[in-house]
N, C-alpha and C positions, 0 to 999 in steps of 0.2 A: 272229308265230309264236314260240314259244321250243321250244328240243332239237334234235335234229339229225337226222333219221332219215330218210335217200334212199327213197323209193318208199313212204311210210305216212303217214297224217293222221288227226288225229282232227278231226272239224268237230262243236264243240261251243258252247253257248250261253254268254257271260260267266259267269254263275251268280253277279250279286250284287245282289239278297241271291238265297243261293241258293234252290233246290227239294229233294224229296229224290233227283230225278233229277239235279242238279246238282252234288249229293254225296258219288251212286255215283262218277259221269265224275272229280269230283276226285280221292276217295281212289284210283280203281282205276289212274288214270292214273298217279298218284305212285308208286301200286306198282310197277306194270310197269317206270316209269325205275329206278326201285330196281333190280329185276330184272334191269336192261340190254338191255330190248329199245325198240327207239329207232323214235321218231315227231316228227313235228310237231304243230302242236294250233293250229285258228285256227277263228274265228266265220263264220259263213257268207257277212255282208254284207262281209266281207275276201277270199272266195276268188273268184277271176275263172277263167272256161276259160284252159287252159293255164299258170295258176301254177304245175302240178308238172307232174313229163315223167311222155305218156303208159303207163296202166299202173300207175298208183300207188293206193293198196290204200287208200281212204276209209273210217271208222268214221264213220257220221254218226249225230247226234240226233235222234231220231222227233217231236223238237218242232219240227224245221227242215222238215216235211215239206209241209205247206199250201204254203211260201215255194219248195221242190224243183218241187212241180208246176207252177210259171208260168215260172220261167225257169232250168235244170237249170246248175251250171258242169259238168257231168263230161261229159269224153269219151268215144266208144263203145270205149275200148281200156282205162278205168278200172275197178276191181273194186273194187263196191258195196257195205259193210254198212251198216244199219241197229240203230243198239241202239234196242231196244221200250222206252222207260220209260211210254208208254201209247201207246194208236193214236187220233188227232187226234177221229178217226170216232165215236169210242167214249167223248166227253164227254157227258159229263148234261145237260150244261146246252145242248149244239148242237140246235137248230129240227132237223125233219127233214130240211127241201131243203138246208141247209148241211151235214148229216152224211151223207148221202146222197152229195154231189159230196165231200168228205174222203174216202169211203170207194172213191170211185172213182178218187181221185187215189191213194190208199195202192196200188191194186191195178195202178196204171200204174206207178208206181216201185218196186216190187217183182216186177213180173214181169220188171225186168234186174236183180235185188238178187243179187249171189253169196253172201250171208246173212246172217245177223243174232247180234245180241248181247241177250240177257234176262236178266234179272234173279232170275226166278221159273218154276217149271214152269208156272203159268197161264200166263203171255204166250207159254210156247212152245207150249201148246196150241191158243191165237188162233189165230197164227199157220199152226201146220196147217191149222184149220179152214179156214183162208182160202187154202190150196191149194201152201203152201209150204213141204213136208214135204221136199220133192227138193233145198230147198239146206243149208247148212249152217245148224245155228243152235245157238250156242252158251249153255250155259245156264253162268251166273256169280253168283249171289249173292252180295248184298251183306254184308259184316261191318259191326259195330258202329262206328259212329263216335265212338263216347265211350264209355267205359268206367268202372266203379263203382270208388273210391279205399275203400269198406269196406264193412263189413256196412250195410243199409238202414235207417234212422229210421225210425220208426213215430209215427207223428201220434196224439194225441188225438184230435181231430174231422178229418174227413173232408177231404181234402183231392185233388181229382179234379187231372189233368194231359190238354190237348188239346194236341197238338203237329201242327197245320195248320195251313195258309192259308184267311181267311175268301172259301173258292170255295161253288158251291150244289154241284159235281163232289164236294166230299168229307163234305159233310153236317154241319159245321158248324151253320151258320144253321136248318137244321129242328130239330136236336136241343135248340138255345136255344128254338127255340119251341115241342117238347112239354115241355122240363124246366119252359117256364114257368107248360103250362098245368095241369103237375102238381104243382107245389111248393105248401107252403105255411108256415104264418107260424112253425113251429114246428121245420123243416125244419135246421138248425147244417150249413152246410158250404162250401167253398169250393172253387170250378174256375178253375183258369189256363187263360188259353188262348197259344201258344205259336207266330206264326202271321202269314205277312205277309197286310197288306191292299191292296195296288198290284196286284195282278193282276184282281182285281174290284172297284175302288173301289167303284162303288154297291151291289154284294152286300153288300162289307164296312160302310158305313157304313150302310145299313138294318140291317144285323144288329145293329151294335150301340147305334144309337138305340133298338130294339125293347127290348134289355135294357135300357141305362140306363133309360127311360120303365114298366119293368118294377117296381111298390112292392119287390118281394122279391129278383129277381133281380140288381137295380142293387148291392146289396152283398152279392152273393154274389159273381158273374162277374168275373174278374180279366182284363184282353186285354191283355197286356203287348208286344204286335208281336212282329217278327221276333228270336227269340232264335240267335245261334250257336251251331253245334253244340258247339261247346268248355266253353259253360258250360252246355248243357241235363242234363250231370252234377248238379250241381246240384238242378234241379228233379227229376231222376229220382227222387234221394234223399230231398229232400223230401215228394209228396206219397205218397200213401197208392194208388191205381188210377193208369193210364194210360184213358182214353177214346178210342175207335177211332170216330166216328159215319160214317165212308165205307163207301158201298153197294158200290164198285166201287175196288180197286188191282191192281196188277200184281204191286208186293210193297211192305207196310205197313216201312217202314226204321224206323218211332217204337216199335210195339210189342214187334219182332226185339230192339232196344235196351233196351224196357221189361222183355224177359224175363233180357235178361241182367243187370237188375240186380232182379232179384227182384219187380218188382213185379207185382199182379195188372192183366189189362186185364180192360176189357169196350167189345164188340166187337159190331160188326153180324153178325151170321151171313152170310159171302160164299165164293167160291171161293178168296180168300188169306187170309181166316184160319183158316177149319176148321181147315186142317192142323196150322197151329202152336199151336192154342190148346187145353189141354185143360179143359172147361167142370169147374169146380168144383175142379181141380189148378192150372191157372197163371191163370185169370178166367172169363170168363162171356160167353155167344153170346147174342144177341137177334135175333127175327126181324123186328122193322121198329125203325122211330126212337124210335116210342113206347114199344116195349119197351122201350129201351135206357133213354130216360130213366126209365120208372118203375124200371128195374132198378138204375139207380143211387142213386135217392132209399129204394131200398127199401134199403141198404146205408146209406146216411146215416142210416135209423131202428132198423137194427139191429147194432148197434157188434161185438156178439158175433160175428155172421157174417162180418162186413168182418175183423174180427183172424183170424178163423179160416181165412178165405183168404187172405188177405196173410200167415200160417204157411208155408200149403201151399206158395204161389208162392214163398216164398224158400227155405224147403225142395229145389224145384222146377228152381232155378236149372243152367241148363247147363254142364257137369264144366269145360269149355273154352271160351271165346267163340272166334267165327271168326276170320281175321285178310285183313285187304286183301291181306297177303303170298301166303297161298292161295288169295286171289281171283283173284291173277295168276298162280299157279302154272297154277291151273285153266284159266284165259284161254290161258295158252302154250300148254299140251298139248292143250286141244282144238282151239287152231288149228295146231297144227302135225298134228295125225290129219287134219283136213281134205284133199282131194286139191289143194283150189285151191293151196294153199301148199307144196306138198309138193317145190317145185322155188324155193320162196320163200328168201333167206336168215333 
């Protein structure tokens, strides 16, 4: 455990290497100590029943949730959050009979949940749907974790940026396989990709035997692993688009980032990024994979259009970036509106 803070915990995952849900938990955590409002913070295979006196106000990880439903530490005098960074149920890649029982495990340990914490209006929307409009839920967005040191470089030739992990959940590996079945030998351009592969090893390593074994794409595609968020400054500046190939987030932390440094995405058309993305002012919406990669390679063949929106997008750029600081502001004041806390110090 490290801090000090009687009656709170946050029960979060190591985060190393981290997630982008492992990201939010670091910076928002640091904020709130900043802030002065005091917790403790421990992993779940550390906490046993009765480690803290009953009554004490848990923040846990929806990634801890499968591991909640077989053997709970919390007692019935404990008050329950949940922060949504996805719902277990709600993986692409889970069989049906395994998402099916996730989704019934979610709906047992939410029905003693005193609320939750999201990220994005979509997750607080799930959530409703899923019949849990009557507790609190606190809605928090995330700020940038890296921030632009200047105006943005402009590439020559094309130079795409993925900032994922090679999961099938975010669309990675399909998108290398329409880019490859639409490339060709004339095509000038280069993708990093930016992204661990320990979470699905055999996803990740079919993926990118496929490329390498690929005549065109093996020197195109860059997979440089896991980069820290400290230096993906950096790549931000560097290339030319961010690329979004995920059918489904809660909330995209890589492209929120890519807007604040001017650059343009392009984006699967979903429920998190509509909002933020304005098609042909800050990047460009496609409706399945295929779209996306012809949409990219049509960019790679017309150099005029690519500068003309990478204009717009730094044009674009937002007056202020967020700050973790007002993440926590936000975080205080809507839990202190809450009634649960209202007798809380």
């Amino acid at each position: 455990m490290d801090g000090a803070g009687a009656g709170r915990a946050f029960v979060v995952p190591p985060g190393q290497p981290p997630s982008g849900g492992d990201l939010y938990n670091r910076f928002l955590l640091r904020a709130l100590r900043d802030a002065g409002f005091g917790f403790e913070t421990i992993t779940l295979d550390r906490l046993a029943r009765g480690a803290f006196l009953p009554g004490t106000e848990f923040w846990v990880d929806s990634l801890y949730i499968p591991e909640l439903d077989e053997a709970s530490p919390f007692g019935p005098d404990d008050r329950i959050f949940y922060i949504i960074h996805s719902l277990p149920s709600e993986d692409p890649g889970a069989p049906p009979g395994p998402a099916a029982r996730l989704r019934q495990a979610e709906d047992r340990l939410f029905s003693r949940a005193s609320g939750f914490l999201v990220p994005s209006p979509l997750a607080g929307e799930r959530l409703e749907a899923r019949g849990c409009s009557d507790r609190a839920i606190l809605l928090v967005p995330p700020a940038p974790c890296v921030l632009p040191t200047g105006p943005h470089r402009q590439r020559t030739a094309f130079a795409g940026l993925i900032v994922s992990s090679l999961i099938r959940g975010k669309g990675v590996p399909d998108f290398l396989e329409a880019l490859g079945r639409e490339v060709t030998a004339g095509d000038n351009f280069e993708i990093r990709i930016a992204g661990r592969t320990d979470i699905e090893p055999e996803t990740a390593a079919s993926c990118l035997e496929r490329v390498n074994a690929h005549p065109l794409l093996r020197t195109r595609i860059v997979h440089m692993g896991f980069i820290p968020c400290e230096e993906l400054g950096r790549e931000y500046e560097e290339c030319s688009v961010l690329i979004s190939p995920s059918p489904n987030e809660t909330f995209g932390m890589a492209f929120h980032e890519a807007l604040v440094f001017g650059l343009p995405i392009l984006a699967r058309l979903a429920p998190y990024s509509e909002p933020y993305i304005s098609p042909g002012r800050t990047g460009l919406l496609f409706g399945s994979t295929t779209e996306l990669a012809r949409g990219t390679l049509e960019l790679v063949r017309r150099p005029g259009r690519l500068r003309a929106l990478a204009a717009s997008s730094e044009a674009n750029r937002p007056a202020a970036a967020a700050t973790w600081a007002g993440a926590a502001r936000s975080f205080l004041s809507q839990r202190k509106s809450c009634a649960i806390f209202r007798k809380s110090p």
